[in-house]
MDTraj code that builds the backbone (N, CA, C; nanometers):
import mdtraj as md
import numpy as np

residues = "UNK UNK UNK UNK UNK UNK UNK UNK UNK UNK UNK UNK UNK UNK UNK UNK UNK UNK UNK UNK UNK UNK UNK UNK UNK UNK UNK UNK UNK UNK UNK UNK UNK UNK UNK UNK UNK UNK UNK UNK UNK UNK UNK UNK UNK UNK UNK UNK UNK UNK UNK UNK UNK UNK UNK UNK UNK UNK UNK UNK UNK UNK UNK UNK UNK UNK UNK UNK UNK UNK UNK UNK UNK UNK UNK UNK UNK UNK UNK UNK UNK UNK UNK UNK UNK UNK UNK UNK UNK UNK UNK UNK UNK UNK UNK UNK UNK UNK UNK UNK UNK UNK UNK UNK UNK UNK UNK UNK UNK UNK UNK UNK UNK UNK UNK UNK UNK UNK UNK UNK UNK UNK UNK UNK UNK UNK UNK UNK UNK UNK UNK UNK UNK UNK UNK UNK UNK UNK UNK UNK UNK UNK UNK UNK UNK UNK UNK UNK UNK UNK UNK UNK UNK UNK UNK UNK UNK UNK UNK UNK UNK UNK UNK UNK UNK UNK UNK UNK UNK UNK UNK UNK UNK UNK UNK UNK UNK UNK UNK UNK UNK UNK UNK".split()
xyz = np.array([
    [-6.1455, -3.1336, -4.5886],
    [-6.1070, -3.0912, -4.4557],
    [-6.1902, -2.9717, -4.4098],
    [-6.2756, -2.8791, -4.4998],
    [-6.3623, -2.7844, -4.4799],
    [-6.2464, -2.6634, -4.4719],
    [-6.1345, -2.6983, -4.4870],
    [-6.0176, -2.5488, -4.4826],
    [-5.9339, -2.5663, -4.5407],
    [-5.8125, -2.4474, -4.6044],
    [-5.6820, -2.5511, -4.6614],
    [-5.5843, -2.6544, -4.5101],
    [-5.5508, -2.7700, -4.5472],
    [-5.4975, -2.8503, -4.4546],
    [-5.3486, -2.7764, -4.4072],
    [-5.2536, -2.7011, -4.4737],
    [-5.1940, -2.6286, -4.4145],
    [-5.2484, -2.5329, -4.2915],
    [-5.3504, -2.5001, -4.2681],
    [-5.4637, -2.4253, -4.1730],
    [-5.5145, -2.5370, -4.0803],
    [-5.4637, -2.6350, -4.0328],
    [-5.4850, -2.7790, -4.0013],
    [-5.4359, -2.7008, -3.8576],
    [-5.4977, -2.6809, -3.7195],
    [-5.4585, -2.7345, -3.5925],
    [-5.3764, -2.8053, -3.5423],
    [-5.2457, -2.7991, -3.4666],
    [-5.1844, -2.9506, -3.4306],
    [-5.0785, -2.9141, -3.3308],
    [-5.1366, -2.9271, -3.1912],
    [-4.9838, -2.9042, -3.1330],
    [-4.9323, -2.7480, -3.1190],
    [-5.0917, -2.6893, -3.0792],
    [-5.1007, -2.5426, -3.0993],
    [-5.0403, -2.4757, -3.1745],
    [-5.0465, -2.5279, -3.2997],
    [-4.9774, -2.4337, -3.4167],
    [-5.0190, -2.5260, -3.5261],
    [-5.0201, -2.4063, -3.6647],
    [-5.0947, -2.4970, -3.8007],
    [-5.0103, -2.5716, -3.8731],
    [-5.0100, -2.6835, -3.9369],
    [-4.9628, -2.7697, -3.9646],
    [-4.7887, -2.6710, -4.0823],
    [-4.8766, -2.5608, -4.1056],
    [-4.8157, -2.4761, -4.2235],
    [-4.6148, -2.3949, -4.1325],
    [-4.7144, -2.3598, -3.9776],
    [-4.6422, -2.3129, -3.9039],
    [-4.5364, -2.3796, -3.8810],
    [-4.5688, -2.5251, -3.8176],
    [-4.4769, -2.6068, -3.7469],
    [-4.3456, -2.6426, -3.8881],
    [-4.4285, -2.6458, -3.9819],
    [-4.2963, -2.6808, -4.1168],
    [-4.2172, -2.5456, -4.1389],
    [-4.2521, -2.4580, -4.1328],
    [-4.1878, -2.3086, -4.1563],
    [-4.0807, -2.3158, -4.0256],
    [-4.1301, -2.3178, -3.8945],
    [-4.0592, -2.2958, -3.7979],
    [-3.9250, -2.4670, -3.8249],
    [-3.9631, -2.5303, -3.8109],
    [-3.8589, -2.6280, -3.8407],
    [-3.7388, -2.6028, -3.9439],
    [-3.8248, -2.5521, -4.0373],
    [-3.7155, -2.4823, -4.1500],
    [-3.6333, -2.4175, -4.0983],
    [-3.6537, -2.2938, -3.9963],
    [-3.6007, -2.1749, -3.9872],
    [-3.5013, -2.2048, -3.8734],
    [-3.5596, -2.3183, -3.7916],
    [-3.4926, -2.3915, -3.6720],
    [-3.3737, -2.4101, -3.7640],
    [-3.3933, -2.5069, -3.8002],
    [-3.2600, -2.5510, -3.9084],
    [-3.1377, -2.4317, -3.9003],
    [-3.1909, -2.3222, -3.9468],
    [-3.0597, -2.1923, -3.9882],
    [-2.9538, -2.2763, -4.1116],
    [-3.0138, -2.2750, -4.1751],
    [-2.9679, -2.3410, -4.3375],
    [-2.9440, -2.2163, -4.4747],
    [-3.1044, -2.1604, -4.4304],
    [-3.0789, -2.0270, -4.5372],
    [-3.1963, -1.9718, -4.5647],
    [-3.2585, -1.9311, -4.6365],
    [-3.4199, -1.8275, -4.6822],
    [-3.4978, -1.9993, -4.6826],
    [-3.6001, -1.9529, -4.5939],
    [-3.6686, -2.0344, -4.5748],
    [-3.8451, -1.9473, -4.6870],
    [-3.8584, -2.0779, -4.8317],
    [-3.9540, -1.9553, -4.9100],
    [-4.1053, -2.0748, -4.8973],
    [-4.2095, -2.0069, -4.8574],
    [-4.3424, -2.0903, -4.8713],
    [-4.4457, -2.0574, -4.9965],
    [-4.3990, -2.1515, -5.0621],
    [-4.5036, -2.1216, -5.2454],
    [-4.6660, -2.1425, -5.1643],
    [-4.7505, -2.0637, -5.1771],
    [-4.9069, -2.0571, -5.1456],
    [-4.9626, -2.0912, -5.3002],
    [-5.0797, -2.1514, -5.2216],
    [-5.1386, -2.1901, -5.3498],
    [-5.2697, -2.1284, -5.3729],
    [-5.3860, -2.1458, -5.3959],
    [-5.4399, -2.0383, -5.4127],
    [-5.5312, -1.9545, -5.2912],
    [-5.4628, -1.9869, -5.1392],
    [-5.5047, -1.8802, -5.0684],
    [-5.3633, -1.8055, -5.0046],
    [-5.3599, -1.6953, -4.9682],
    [-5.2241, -1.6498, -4.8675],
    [-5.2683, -1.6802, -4.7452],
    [-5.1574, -1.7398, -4.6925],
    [-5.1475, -1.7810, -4.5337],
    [-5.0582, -1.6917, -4.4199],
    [-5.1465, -1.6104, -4.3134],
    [-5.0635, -1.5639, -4.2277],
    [-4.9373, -1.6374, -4.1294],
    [-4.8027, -1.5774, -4.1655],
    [-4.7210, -1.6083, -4.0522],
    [-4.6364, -1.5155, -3.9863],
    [-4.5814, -1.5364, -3.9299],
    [-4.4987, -1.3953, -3.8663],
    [-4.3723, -1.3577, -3.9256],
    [-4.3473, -1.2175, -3.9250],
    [-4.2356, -1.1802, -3.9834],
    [-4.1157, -1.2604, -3.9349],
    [-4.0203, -1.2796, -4.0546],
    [-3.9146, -1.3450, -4.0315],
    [-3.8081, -1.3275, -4.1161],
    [-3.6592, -1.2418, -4.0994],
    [-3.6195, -1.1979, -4.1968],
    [-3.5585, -1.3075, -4.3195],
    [-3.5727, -1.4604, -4.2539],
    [-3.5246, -1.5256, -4.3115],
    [-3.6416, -1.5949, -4.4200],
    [-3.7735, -1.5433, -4.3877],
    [-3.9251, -1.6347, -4.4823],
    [-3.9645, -1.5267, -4.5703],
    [-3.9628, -1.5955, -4.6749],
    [-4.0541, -1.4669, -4.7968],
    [-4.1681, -1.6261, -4.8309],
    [-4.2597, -1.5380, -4.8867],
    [-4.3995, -1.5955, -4.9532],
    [-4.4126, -1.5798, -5.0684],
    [-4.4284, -1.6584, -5.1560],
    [-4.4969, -1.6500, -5.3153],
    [-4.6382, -1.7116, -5.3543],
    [-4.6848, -1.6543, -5.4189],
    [-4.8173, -1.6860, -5.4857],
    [-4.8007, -1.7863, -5.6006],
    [-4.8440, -1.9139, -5.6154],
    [-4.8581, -1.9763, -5.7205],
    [-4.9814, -1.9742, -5.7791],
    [-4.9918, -1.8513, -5.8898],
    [-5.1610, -1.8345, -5.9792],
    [-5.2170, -2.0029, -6.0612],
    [-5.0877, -2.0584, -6.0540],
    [-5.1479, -2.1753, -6.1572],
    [-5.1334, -2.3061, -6.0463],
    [-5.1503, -2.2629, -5.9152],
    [-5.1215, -2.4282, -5.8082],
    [-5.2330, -2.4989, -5.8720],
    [-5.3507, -2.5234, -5.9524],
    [-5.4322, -2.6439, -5.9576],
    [-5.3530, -2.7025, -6.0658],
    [-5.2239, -2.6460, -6.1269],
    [-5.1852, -2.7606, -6.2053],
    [-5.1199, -2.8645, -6.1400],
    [-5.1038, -2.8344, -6.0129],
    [-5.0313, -2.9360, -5.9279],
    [-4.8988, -2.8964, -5.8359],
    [-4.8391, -2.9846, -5.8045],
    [-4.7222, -3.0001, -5.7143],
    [-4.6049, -2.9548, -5.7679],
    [-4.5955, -3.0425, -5.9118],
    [-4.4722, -3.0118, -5.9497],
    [-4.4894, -2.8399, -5.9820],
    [-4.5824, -2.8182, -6.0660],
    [-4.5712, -2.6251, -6.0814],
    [-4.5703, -2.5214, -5.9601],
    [-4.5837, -2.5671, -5.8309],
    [-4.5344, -2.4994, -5.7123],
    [-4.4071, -2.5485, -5.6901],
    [-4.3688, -2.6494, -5.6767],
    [-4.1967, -2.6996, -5.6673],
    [-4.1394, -2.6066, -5.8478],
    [-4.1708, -2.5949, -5.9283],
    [-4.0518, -2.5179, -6.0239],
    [-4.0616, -2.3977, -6.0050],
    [-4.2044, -2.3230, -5.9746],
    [-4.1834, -2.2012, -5.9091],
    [-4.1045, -2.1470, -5.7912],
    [-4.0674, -2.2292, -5.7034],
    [-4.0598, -2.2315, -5.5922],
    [-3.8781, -2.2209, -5.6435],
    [-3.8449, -2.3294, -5.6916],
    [-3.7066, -2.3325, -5.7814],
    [-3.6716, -2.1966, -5.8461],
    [-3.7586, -2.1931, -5.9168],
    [-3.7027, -2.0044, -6.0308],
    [-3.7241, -1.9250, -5.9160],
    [-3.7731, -1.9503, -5.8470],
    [-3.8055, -1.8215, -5.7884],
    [-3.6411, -1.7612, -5.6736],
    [-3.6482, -1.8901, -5.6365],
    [-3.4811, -1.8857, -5.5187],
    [-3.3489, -1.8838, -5.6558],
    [-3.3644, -1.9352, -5.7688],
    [-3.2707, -1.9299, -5.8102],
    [-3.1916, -1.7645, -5.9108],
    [-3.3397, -1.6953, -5.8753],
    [-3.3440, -1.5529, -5.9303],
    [-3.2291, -1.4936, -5.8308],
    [-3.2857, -1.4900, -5.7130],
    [-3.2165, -1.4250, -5.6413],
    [-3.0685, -1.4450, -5.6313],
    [-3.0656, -1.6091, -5.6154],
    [-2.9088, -1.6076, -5.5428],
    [-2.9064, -1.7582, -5.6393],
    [-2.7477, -1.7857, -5.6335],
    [-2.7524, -1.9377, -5.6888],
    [-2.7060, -2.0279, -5.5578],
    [-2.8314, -2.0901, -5.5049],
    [-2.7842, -2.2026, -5.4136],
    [-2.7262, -2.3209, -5.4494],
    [-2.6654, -2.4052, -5.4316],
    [-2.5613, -2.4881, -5.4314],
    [-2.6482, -2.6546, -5.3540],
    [-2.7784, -2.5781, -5.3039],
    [-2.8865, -2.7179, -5.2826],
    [-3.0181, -2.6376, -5.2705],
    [-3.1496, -2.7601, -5.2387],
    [-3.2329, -2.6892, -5.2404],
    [-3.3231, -2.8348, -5.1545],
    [-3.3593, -2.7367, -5.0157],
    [-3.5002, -2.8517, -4.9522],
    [-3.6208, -2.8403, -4.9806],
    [-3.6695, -2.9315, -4.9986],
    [-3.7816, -2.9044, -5.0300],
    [-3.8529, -2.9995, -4.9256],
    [-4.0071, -2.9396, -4.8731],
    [-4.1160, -2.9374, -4.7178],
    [-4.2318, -2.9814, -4.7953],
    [-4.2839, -3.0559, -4.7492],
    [-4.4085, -3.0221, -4.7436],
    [-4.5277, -2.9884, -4.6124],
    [-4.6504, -2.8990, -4.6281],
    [-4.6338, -2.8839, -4.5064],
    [-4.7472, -2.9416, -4.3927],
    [-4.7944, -3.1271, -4.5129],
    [-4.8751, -3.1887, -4.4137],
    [-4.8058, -3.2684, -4.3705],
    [-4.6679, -3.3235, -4.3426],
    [-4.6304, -3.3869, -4.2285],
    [-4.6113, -3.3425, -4.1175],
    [-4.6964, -3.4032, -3.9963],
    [-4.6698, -3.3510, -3.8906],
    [-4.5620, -3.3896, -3.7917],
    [-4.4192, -3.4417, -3.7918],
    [-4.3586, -3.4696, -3.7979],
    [-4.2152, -3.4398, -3.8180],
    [-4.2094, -3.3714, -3.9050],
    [-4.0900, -3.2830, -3.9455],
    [-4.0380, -3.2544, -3.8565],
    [-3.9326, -3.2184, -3.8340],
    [-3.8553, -3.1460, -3.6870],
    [-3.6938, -3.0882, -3.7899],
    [-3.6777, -2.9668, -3.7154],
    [-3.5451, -2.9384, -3.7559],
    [-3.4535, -3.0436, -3.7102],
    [-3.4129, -3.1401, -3.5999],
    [-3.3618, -3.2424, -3.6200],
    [-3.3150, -3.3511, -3.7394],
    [-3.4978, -3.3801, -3.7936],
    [-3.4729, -3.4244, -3.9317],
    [-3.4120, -3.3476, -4.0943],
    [-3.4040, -3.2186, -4.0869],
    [-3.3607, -3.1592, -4.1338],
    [-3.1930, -3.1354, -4.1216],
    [-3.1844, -3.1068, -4.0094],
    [-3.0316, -3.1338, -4.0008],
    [-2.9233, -3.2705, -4.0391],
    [-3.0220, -3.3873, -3.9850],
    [-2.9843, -3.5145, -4.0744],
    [-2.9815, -3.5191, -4.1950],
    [-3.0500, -3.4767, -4.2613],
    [-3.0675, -3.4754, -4.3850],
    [-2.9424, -3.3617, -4.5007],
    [-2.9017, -3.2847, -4.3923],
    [-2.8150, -3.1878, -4.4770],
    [-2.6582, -3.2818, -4.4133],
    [-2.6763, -3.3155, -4.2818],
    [-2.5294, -3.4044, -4.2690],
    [-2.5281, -3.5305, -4.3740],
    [-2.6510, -3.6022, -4.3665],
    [-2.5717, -3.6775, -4.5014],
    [-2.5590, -3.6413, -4.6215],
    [-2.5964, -3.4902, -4.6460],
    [-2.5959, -3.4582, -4.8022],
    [-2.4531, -3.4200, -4.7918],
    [-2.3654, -3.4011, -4.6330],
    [-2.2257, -3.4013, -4.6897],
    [-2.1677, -3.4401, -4.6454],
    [-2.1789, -3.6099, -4.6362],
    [-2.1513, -3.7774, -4.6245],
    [-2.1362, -3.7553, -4.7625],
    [-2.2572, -3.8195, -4.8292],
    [-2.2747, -3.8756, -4.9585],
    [-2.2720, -3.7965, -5.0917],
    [-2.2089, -3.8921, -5.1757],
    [-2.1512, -3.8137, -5.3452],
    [-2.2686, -3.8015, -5.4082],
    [-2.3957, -3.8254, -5.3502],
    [-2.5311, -3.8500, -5.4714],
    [-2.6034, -3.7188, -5.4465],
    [-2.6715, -3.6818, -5.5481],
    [-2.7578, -3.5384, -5.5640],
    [-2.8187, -3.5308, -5.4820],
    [-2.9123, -3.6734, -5.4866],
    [-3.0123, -3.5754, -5.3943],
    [-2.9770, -3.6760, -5.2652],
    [-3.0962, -3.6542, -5.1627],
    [-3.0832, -3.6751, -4.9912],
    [-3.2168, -3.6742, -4.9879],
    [-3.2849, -3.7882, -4.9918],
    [-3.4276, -3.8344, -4.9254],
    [-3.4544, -3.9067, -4.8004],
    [-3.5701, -3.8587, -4.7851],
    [-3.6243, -3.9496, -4.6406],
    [-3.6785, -4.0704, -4.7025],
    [-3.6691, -4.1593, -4.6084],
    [-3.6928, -4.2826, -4.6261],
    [-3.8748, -4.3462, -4.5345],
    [-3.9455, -4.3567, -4.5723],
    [-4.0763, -4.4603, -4.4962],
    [-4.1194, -4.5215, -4.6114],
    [-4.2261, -4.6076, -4.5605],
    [-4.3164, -4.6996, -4.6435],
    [-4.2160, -4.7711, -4.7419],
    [-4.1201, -4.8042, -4.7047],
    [-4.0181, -4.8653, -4.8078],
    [-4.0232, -4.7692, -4.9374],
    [-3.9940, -4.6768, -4.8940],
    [-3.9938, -4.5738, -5.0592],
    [-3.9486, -4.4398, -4.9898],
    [-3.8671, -4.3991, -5.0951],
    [-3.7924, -4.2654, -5.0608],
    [-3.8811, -4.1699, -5.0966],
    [-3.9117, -4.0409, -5.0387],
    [-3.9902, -3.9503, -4.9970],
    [-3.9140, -3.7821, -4.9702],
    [-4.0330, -3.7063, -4.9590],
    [-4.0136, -3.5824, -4.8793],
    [-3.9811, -3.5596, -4.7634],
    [-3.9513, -3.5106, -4.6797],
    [-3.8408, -3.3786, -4.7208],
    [-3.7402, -3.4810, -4.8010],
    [-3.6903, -3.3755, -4.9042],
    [-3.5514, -3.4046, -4.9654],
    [-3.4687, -3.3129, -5.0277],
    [-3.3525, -3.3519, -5.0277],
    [-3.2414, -3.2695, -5.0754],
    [-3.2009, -3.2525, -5.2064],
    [-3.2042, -3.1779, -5.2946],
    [-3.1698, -3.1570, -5.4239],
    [-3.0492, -3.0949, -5.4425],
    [-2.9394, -3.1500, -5.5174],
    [-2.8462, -3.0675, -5.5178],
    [-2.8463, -2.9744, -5.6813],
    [-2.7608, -2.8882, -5.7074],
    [-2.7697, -2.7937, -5.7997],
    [-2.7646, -2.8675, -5.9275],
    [-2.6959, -3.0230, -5.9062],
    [-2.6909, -3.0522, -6.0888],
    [-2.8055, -3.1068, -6.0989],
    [-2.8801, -3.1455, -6.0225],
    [-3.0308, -3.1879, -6.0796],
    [-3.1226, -3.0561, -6.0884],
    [-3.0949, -2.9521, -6.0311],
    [-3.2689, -2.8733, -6.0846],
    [-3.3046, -2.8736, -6.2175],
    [-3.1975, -2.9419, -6.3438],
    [-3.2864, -2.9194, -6.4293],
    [-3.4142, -3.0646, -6.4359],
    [-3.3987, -3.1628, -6.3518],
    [-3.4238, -3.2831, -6.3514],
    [-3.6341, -3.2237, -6.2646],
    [-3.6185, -3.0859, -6.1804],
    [-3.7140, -3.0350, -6.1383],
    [-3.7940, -2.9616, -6.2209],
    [-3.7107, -2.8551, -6.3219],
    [-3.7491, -2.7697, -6.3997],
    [-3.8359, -2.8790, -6.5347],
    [-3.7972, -3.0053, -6.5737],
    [-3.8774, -3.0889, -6.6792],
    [-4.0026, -3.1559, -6.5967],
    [-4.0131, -3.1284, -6.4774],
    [-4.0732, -3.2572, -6.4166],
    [-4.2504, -3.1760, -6.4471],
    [-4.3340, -3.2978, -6.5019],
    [-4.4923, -3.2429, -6.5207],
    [-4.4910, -3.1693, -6.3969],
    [-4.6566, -3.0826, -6.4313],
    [-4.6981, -3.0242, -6.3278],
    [-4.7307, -3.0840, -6.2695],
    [-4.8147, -3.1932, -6.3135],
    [-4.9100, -3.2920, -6.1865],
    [-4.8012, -3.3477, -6.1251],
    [-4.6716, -3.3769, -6.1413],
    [-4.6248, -3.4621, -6.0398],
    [-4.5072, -3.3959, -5.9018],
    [-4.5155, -3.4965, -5.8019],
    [-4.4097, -3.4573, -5.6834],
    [-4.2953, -3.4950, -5.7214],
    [-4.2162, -3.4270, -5.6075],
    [-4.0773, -3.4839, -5.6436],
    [-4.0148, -3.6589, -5.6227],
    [-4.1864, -3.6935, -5.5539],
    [-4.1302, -3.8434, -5.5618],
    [-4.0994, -3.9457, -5.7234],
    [-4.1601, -3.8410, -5.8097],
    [-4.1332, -3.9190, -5.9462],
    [-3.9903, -3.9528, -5.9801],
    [-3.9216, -3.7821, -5.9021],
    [-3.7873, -3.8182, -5.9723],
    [-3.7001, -3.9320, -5.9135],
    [-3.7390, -3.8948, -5.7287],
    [-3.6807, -4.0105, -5.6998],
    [-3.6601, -4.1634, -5.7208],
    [-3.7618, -4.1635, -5.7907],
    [-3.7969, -4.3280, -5.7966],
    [-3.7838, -4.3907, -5.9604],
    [-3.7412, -4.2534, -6.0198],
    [-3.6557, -4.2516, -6.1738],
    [-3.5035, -4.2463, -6.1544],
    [-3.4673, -4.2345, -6.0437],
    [-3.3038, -4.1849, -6.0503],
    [-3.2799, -4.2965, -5.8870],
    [-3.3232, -4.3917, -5.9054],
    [-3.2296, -4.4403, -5.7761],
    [-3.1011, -4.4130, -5.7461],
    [-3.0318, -4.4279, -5.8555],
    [-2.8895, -4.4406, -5.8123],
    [-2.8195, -4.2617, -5.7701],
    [-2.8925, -4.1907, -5.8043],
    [-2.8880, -4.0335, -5.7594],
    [-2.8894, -4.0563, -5.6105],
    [-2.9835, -4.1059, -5.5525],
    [-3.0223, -4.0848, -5.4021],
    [-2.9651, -4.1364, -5.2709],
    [-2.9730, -4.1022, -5.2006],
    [-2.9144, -4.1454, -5.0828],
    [-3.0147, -4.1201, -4.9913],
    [-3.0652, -4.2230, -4.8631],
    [-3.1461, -4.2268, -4.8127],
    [-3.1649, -4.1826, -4.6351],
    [-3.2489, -4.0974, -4.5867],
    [-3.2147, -4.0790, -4.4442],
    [-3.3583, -4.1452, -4.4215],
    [-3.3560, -4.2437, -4.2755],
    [-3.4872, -4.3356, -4.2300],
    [-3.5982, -4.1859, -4.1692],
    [-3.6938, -4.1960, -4.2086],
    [-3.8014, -4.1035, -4.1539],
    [-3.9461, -4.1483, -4.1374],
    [-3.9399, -4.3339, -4.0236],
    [-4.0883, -4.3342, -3.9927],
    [-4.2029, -4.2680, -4.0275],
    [-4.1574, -4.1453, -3.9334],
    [-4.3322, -4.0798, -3.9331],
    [-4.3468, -3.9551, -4.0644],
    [-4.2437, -4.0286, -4.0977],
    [-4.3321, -3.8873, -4.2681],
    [-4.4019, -4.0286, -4.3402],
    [-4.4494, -4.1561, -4.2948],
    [-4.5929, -4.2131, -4.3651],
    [-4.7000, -4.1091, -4.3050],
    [-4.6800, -4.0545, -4.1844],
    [-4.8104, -3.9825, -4.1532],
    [-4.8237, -3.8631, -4.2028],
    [-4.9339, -3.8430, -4.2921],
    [-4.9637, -3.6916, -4.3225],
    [-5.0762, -3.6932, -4.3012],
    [-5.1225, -3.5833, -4.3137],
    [-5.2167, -3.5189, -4.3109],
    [-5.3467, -3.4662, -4.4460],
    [-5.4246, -3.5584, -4.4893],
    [-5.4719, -3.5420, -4.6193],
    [-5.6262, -3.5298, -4.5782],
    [-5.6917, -3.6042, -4.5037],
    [-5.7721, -3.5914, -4.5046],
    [-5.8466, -3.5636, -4.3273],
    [-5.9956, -3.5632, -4.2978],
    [-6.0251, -3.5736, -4.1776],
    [-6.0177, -3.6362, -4.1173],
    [-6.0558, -3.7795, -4.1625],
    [-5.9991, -3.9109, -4.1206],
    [-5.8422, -3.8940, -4.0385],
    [-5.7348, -3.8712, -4.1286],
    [-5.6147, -3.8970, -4.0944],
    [-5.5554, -3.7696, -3.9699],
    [-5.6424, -3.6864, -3.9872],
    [-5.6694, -3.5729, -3.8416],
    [-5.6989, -3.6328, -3.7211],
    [-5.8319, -3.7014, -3.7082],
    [-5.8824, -3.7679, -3.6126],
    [-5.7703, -3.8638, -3.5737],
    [-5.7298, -3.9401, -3.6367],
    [-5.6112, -4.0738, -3.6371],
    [-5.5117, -3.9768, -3.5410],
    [-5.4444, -3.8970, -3.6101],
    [-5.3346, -3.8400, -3.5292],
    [-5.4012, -3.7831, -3.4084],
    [-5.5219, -3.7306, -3.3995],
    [-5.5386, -3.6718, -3.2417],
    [-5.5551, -3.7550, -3.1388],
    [-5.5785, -3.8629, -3.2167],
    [-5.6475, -4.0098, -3.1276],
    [-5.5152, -4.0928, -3.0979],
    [-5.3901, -4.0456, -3.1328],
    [-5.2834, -4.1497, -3.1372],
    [-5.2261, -4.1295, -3.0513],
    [-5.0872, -4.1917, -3.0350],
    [-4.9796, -4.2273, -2.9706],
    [-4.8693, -4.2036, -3.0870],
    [-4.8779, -4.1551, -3.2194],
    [-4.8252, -4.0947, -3.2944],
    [-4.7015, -4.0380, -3.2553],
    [-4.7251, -3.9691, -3.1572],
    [-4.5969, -3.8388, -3.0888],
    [-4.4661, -3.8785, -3.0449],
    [-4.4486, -4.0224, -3.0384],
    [-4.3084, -4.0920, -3.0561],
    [-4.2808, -4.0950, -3.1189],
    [-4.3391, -4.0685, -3.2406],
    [-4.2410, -4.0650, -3.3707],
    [-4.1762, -3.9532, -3.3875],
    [-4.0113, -3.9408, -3.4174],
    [-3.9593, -3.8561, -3.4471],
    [-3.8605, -3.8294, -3.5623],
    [-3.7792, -3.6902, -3.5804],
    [-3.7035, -3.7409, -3.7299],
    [-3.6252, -3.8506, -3.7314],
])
top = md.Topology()
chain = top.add_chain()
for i, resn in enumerate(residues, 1):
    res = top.add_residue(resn, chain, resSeq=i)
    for name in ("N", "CA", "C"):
        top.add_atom(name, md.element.get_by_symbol(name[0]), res)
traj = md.Trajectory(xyz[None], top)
């Protein structure tokens, strides 16, 4: 992409922004952004703190368990969302769905649903973090989902197939009709 893709343009704000602000839209609770190995400016917010992950090239999963110890130092939450922040797409809308069916449904976690496969954003509840804390570094949290069906419960989320990975898939979204898609 020639930059980190969180630093991605979109909708006059960086791809990094629009997921932070959705978070915070929400009003759920400490909204925390694990950086990986650059720091990213955003604006003060008493509800956003930032962490440094020194070891992000081991992957996803070692920013998701950091990201875990790190909130669970402070306070003991009772769930935990987890963003990523190349969908462009996200909306506190979908976020709010996602916490109403986490209290609908008896199952841990609360995933989004596209590509016929359950996905990110998702909801973790407290008896699985240790199910986060074993998970390799190299992997996302889609491993667990797709090890624990019967844990999950599913919210529909079209446009989280669209991310943002490469230049290609930049151009695609600027060139689209994309923008109907919503949570």
């Amino acid at each position: 992409m020639g930059k980190p893709k969180q630093l991605v343009s979109y909708n006059g704000s960086t791809l990094l922004q629009h997921t932070v602000n959705a978070a915070l839209k929400a009003q759920n609770g400490p909204v925390l952004v694990v950086e990986g190995y650059k720091s990213y400016s955003l604006p003060e917010h008493s509800q956003l703190k930032k962490i440094s992950n020194p070891e992000w090239e081991k992957g996803m999963g070692s920013s998701l368990k950091l990201g875990l110890t790190t909130v669970e130092k402070s306070s003991t939450p009772d769930q935990v969302l987890v963003l990523l922040s190349d969908q462009p797409f996200v909306s506190s809308d979908l976020i709010k769905s996602l916490l109403v069916a986490r209290e609908k449904n008896n199952t841990p976690i609360i995933a989004s649903y596209y590509n016929n496969a359950p996905g990110v954003p998702v909801i973790f509840d407290r008896s699985v973090f240790k199910l986060i804390q074993s998970m390799p570094d190299k992997e996302g949290a889609k491993k667990i989902l797709l090890a624990h069906p019967e844990m999950v419960s599913l919210v529909k989320f079209e446009a989280g197939k669209i991310d943002i990975d490469t230049p290609e898939d930049l151009i695609a979204l600027q060139q689209s009709n994309w923008d109907h898609f919503t949570g």
